[in-house]
C-alpha positions as CSV (number, residue, x, y, z in Angstrom):
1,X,-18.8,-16.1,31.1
2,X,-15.8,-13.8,31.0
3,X,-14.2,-15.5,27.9
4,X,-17.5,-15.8,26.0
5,X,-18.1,-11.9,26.7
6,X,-14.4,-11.5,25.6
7,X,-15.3,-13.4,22.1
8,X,-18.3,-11.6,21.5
9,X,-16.2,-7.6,22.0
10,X,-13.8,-9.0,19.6
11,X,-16.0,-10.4,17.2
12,X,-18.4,-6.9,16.9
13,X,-14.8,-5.0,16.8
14,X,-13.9,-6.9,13.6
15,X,-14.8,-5.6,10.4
16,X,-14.7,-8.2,8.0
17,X,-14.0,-8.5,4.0
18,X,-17.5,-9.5,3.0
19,X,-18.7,-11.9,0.8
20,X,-17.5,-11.1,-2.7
21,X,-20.7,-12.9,-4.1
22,X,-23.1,-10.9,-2.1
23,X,-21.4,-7.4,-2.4
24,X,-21.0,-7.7,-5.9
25,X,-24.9,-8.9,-6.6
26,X,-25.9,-5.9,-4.0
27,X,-23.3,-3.7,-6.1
28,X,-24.9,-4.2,-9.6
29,X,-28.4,-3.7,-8.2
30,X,-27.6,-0.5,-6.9
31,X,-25.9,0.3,-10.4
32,X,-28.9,-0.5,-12.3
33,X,-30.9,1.9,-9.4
34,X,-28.6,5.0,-9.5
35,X,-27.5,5.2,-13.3
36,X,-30.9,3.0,-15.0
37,X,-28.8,0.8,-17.0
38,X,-26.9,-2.5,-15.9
39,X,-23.2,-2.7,-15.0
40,X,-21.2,-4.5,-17.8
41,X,-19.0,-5.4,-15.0
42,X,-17.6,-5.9,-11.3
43,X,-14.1,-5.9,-10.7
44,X,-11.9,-5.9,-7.1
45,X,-8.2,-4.7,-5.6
46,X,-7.3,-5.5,-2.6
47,X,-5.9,-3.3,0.1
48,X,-2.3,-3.9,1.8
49,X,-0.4,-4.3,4.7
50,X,3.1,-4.4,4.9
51,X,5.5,-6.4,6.9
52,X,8.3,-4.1,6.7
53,X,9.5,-1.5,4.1
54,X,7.5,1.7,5.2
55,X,8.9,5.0,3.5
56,X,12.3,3.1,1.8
57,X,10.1,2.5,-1.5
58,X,11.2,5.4,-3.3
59,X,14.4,5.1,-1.9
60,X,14.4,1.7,-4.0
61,X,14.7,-0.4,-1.3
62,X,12.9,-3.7,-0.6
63,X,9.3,-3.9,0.8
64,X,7.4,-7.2,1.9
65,X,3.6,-6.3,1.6
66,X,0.5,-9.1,1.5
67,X,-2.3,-8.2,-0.1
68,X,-5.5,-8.1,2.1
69,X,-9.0,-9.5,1.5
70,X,-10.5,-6.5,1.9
71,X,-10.6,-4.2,-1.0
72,X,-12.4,-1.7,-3.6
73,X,-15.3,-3.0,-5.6
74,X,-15.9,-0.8,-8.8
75,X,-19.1,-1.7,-11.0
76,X,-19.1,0.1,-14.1
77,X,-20.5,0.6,-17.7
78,X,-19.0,2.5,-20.6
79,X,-19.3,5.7,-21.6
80,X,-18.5,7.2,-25.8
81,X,-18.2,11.5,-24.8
82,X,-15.1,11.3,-23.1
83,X,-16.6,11.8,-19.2
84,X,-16.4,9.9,-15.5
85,X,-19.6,9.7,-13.4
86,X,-18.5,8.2,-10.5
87,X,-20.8,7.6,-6.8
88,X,-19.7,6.2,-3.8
89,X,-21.0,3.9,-1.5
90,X,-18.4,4.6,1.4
91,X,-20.1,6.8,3.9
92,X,-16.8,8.5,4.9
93,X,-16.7,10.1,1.2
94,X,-19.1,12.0,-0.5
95,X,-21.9,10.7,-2.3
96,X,-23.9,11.5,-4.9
97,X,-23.5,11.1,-8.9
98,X,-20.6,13.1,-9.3
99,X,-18.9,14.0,-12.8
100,X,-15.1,14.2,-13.1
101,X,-13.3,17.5,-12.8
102,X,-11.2,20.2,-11.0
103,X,-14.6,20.9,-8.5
104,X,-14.8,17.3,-7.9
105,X,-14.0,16.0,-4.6
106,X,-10.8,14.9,-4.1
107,X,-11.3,11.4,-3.8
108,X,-12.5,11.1,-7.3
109,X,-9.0,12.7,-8.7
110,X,-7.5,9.0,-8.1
111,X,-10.0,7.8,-10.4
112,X,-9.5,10.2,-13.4
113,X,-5.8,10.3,-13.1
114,X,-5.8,6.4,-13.3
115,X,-7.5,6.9,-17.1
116,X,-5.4,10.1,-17.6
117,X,-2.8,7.7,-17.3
118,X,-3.5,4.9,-19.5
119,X,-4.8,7.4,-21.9
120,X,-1.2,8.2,-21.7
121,X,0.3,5.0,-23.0
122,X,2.1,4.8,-26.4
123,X,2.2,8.9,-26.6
124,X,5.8,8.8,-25.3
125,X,4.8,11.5,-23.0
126,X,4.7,9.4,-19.7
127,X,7.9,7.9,-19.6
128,X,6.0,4.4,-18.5
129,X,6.4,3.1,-22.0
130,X,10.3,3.4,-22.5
131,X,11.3,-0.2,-22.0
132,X,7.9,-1.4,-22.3
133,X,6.5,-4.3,-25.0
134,X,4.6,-2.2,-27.9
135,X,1.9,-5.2,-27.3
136,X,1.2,-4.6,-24.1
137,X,0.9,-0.8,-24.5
138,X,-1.6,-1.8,-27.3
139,X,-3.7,-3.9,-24.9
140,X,-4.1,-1.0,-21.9
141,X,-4.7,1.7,-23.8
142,X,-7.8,2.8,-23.9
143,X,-10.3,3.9,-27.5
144,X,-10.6,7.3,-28.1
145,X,-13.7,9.1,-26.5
146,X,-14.0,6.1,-23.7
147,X,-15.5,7.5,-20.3
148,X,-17.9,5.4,-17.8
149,X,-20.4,5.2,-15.0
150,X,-18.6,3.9,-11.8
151,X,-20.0,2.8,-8.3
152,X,-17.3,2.2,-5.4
153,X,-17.4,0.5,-2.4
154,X,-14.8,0.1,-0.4
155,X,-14.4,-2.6,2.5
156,X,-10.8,-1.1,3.2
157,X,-11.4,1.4,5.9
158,X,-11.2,4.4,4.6
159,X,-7.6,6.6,5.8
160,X,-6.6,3.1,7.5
161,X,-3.4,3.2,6.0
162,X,-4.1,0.3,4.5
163,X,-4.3,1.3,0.9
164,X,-7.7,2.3,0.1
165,X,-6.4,4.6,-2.3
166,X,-4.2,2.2,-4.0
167,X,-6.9,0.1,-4.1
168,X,-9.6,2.3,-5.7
169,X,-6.9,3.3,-8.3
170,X,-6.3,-0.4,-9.5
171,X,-10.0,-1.7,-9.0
172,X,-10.8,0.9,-11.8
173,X,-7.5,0.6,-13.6
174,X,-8.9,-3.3,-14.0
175,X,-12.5,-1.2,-15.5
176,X,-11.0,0.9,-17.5
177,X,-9.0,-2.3,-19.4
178,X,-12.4,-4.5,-19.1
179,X,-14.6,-1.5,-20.9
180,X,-12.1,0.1,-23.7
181,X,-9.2,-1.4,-24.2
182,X,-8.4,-4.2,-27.2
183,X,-7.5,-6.5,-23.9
184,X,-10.8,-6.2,-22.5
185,X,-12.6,-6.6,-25.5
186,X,-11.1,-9.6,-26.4
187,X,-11.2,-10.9,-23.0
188,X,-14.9,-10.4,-21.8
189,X,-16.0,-10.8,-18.0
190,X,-13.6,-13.4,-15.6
191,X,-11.3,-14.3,-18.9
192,X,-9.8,-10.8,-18.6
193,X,-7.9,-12.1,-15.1
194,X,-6.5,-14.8,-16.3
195,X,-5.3,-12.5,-20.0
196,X,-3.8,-10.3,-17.5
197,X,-0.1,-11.1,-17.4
198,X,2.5,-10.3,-15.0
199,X,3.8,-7.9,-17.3
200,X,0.5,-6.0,-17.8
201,X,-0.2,-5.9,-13.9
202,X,3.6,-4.5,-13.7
203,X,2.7,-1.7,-16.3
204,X,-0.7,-1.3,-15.0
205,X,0.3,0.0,-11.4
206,X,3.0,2.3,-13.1
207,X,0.0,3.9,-14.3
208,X,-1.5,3.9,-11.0
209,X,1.7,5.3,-9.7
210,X,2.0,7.8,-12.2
211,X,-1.7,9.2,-11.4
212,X,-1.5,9.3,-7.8
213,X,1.9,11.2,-8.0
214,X,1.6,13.3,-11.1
215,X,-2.0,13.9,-10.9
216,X,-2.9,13.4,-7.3
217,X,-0.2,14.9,-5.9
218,X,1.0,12.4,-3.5
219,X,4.2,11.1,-3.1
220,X,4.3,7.5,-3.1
221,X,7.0,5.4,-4.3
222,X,4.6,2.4,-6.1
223,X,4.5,-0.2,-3.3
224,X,0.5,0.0,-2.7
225,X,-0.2,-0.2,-6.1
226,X,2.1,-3.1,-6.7
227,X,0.6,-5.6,-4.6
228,X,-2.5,-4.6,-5.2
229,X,-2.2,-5.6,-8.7
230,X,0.1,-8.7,-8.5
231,X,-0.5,-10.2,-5.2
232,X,-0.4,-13.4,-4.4
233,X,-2.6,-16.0,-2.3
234,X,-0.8,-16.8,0.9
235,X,2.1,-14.9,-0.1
236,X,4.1,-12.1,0.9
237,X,5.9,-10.0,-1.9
238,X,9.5,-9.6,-1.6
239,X,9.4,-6.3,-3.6
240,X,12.9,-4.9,-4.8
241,X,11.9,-1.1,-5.5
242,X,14.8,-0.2,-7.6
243,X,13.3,-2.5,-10.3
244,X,10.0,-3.5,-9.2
245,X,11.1,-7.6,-9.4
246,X,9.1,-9.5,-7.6
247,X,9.2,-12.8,-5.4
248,X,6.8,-14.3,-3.8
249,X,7.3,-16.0,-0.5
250,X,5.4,-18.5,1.0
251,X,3.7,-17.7,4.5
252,X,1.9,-21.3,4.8
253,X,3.9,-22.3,7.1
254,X,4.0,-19.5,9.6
255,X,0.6,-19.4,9.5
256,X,0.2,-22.8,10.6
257,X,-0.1,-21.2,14.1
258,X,0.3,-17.2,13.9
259,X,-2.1,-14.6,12.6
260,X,-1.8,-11.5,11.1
261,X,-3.8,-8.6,12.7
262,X,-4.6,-5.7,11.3
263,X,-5.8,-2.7,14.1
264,X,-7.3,0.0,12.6
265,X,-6.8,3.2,15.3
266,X,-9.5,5.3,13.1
267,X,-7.6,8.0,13.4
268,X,-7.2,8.6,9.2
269,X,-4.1,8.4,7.4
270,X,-3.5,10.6,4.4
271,X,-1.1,11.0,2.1
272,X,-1.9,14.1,0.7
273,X,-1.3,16.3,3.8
274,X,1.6,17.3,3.6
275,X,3.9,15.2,6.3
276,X,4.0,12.4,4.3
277,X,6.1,14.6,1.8
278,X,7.9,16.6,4.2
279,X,9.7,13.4,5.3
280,X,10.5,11.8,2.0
281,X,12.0,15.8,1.0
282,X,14.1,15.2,3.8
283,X,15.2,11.5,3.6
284,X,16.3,12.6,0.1
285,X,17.9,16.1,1.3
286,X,19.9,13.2,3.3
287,X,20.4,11.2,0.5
288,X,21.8,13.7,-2.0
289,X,24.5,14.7,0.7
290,X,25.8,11.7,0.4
291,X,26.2,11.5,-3.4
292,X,22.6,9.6,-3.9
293,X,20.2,12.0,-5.5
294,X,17.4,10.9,-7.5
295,X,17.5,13.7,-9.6
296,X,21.0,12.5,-10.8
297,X,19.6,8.7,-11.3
298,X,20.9,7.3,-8.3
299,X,18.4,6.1,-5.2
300,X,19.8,5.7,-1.6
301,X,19.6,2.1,-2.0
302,X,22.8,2.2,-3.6
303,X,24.7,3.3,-0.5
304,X,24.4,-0.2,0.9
305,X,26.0,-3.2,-0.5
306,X,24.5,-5.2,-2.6
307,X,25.1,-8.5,-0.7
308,X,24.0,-9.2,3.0
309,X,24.6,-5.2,4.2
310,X,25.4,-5.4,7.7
311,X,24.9,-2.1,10.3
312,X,28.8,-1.2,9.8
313,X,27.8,0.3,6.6
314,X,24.6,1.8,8.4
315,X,26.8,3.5,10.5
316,X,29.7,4.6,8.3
317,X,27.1,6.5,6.3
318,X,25.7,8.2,9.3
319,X,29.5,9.1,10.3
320,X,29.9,10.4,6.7
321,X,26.8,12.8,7.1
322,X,27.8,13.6,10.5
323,X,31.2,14.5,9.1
324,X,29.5,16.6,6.2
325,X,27.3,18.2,8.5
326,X,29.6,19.3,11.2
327,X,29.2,23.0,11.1
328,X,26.1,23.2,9.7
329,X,22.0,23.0,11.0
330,X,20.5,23.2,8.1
331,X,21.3,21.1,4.5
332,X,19.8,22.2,1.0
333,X,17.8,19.2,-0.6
334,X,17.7,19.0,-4.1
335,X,14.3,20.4,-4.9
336,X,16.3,23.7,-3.7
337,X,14.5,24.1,0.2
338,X,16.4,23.6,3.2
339,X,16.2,21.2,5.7
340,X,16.8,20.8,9.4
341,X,20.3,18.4,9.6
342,X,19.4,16.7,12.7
343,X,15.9,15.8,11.1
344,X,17.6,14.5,7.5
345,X,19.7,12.5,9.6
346,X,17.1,10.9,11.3
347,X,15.2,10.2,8.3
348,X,18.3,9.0,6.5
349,X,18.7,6.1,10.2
350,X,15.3,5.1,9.3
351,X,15.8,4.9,5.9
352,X,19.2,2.7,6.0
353,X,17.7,0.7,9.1
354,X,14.6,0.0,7.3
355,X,16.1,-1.6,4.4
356,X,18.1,-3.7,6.3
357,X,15.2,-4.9,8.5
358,X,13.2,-5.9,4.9
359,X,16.8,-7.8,3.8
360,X,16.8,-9.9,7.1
361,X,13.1,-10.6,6.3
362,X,13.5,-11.7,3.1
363,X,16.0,-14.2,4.3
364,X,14.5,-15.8,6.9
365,X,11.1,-15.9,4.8
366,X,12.8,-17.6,2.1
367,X,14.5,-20.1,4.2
368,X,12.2,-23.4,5.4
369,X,15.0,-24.5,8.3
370,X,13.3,-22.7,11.0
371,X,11.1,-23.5,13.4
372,X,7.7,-22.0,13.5
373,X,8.1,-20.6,17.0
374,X,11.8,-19.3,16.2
375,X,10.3,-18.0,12.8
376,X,7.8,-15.9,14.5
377,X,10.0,-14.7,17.4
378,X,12.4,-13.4,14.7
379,X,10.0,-11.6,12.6
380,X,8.1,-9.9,15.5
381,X,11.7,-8.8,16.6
382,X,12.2,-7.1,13.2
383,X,8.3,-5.8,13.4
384,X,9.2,-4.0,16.4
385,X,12.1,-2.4,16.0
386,X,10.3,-1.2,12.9
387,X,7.6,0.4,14.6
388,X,10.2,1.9,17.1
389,X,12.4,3.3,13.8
390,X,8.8,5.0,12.8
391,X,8.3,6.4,15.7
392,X,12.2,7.7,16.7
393,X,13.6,8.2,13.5
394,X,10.4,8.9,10.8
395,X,8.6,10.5,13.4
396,X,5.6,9.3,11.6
397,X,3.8,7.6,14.4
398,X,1.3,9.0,16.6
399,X,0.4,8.4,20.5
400,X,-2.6,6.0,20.1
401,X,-0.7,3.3,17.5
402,X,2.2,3.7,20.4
403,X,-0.3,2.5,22.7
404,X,-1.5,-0.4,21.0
405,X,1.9,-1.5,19.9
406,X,3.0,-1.4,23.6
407,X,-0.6,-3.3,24.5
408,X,0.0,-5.9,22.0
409,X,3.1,-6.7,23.0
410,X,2.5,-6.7,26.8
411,X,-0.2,-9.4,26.1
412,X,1.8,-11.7,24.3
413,X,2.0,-10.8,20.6
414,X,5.2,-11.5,19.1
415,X,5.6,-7.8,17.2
416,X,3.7,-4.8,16.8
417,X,3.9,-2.0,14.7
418,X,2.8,0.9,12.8
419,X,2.0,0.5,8.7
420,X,1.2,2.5,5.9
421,X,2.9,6.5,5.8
422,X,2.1,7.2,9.2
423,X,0.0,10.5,11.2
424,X,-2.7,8.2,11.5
425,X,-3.7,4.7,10.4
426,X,-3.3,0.7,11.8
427,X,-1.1,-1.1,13.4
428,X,0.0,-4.9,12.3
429,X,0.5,-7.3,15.2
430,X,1.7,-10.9,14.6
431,X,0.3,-13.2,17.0
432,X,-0.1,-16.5,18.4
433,X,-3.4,-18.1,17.8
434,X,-3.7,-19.1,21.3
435,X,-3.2,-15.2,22.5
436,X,-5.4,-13.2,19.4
437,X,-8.6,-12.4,22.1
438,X,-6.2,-11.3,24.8
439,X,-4.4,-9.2,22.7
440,X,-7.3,-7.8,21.1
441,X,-8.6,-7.5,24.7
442,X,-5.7,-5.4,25.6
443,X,-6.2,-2.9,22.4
444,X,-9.8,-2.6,23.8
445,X,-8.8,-1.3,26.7
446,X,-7.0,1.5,25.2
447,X,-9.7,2.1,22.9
448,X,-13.2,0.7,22.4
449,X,-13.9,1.9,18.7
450,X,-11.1,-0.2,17.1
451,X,-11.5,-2.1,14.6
452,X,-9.9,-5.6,14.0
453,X,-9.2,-6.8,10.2
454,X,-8.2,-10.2,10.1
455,X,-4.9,-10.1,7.3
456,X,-4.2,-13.1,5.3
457,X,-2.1,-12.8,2.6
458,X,-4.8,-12.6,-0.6
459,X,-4.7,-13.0,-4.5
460,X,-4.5,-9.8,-6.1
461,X,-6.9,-7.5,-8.7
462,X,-9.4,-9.5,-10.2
463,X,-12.8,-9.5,-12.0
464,X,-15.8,-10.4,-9.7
């Protein structure tokens, strides 16, 4: 009786993906309901979660996200005057037909910087299209005068820190192409994911990027929207940051007998706060005191070898800002403010720690030698010590992920840690089949309104 009561907490705490079928059916009925004409189309992004690699992206280090089954839906129909109507279906946004604008809530700015962005292509203005194929400009850029009607759901919870923003950006970057662009016209329906290139999903999320940071106002470094776009079934990206190269590594056989888990704290996670920025302006304050400032083309990624880094270097560049630092408690970034030193420096251990952690991971990903159990052990080792890096040396974590990560691990799961920017959001545990309900069990105990996502490693932004 005790272990079918245990099943049936854990199974009304998870909050599952959906059936794509039946959410996009549902989707286009309500289209036809709140704008009286029918949807020309449904497409998806997926949400992420990431292994390791949390605030080192614009640092141009490497990050190992999966994309997740769960995702933004965006059903849409063009527009020819130029203008966004966008609802939502997400009770934790506002609803209501709601046009595009500086009075619009803020949710719907990731939506209109997305097409202020492609609109963007080819002008020479974003800076997207300097190394860039003409062709492939030519294909994302939408007609003159091209606007829609859009209707979101979301099956990412909302402020997770798993992405939902990311994923809202790409679901209707992937509308914007369908609707009014030559690729989409010449690709109608489910032959525009197949027409979609590597290449174009790479140039697509720099659009994504370049909205959320230029037009948004947040300061992410392009992870989210990268594996949103080019995920990979059963994959985890190895993504190199300075360049945006991808490879994809197989998880098959760790997932023979482990599961991801996704624990969503509700406490929301937002990027556009402030904190998130405060740290990266002082990871970089860090950076530039050591000679790599992004202003001056060089990202902090460069201050480790290129081969294998090992913690000596780690710690002769913490000596070196130690040594710089001396008589000093405060340090000038290069955006002019200053900075506390002790805080820089602690941003700058993450920062160093955290790319190492994502090189090791890499590695032993890529390798096939080891044994499942060893395999696991490793990684949740590396998890960890993440989570503890976020928490000492970020300071991004907050008591109740703490909690669970200490839970987790107390009931058997082989890592724990906090995802996503931090001051709010989920925490990824990797676990043994066998142990999943007592884990989840223990989380429960902390906290009865959790919510479980189930995270397998999922193909990325499609047409449904």
């Amino acid at each position: 009786m005790a272990q079918w009561c245990l099943v049936r907490t854990l199974d009304a705490a998870r909050h599952p993906a959906g059936d794509p079928e039946q959410i996009t059916a549902d989707l286009r009925a309500q289209f036809l309901s709140t704008f009286g004409r029918d949807a020309e189309g449904t497409w998806f992004a997926p949400g992420r979660a990431n292994l390791n690699g949390e605030h080192i992206d614009f640092h141009g280090g490497r990050c190992l996200p999966m994309a997740l089954p769960h995702g933004t839906y965006v059903a849409a129909a063009p527009r020819t005057d130029g203008v966004l109507q966008m609802r939502t279906l997400d009770p934790e946004l506002d609803s209501g037909v709601i046009p595009s604008g500086p009075e619009a809530p803020s949710w719907t700015h990731y939506v209109s910087g997305v097409l202020w962005s492609l609109q963007g292509l080819g002008t020479g203005a974003t800076g997207l299209d300097d190394d860039a194929d003409p062709a492939l400009i030519t294909d994302l850029t939408p007609e003159d005068g091209f606007g829609a009607d859009l209707l979101i759901l979301s099956t990412v919870p909302v402020g997770g820190g798993l992405s939902s923003s990311a994923a809202l950006e790409c679901a209707c970057a992937l509308a914007f192409v369908g609707l009014g662009t030559p690729l989409g016209h010449e690709n109608p329906e489910e032959e525009l994911t197949s027409a979609l290139t590597d290449d174009h999903r790479a140039l697509l999320a720099q659009a994504c990027i370049r909205a959320e940071v230029e037009f948004v106002g947040a300061g992410t470094g392009g992870l989210d929207q990268t594996v949103s776009l080019r995920g990979a079934e059963n994959r985890i990206l190895s993504l190199d940051c300075r360049d945006f190269s991808v490879n994809r590594l197989n998880t098959a056989c760790l997932l023979r007998g482990y599961r991801f888990l996704a624990v969503d704290t509700r406490q929301a996670h937002w990027l556009v706060d402030g904190q998130f920025a405060a740290r990266r302006a002082e990871a970089e304050a860090a950076g530039a005191l050591l000679g790599f400032s992004v202003a001056e083309g060089h990202q902090l990624r460069e201050a480790l070898p290129e081969r294998r880094p090992k913690k000596l270097h780690v710690t002769e560049r913490l000596t070196e800002f130690d040594e710089k630092t001396a008589d000093r408690t405060q340090i000038t970034g290069p955006d002019g403010q200053d900075y506390d030193a002790a805080a820089c420096r602690r941003r700058l251990k993450h920062a160093l720690m955290e790319m190492l952690r994502s090189e090791k991971l890499h590695t032993l990903l890529s390798e096939e030698a080891f044994g499942l159990d060893h395999m696991a052990a490793e990684i949740g080792e590396i998890m960890t010590a993440g989570h503890v890096s976020m928490r000492d040396e970020a300071e991004v974590s907050f008591p109740a992920a703490d909690r669970i990560v200490d839970a987790a691990l107390s009931a058997g799961a082989a890592g724990a840690r906090l995802i996503g920017g931090g001051f709010g959001g989920s925490v990824l545990v990797l676990v043994h089949e066998d142990t999943m309900h007592d884990v989840a069990a223990a989380a429960l105990k902390i906290d009865a309104g959790l919510r479980f996502l189930d995270v397998s490693p999922s193909a990325a932004a499609r047409v449904v």
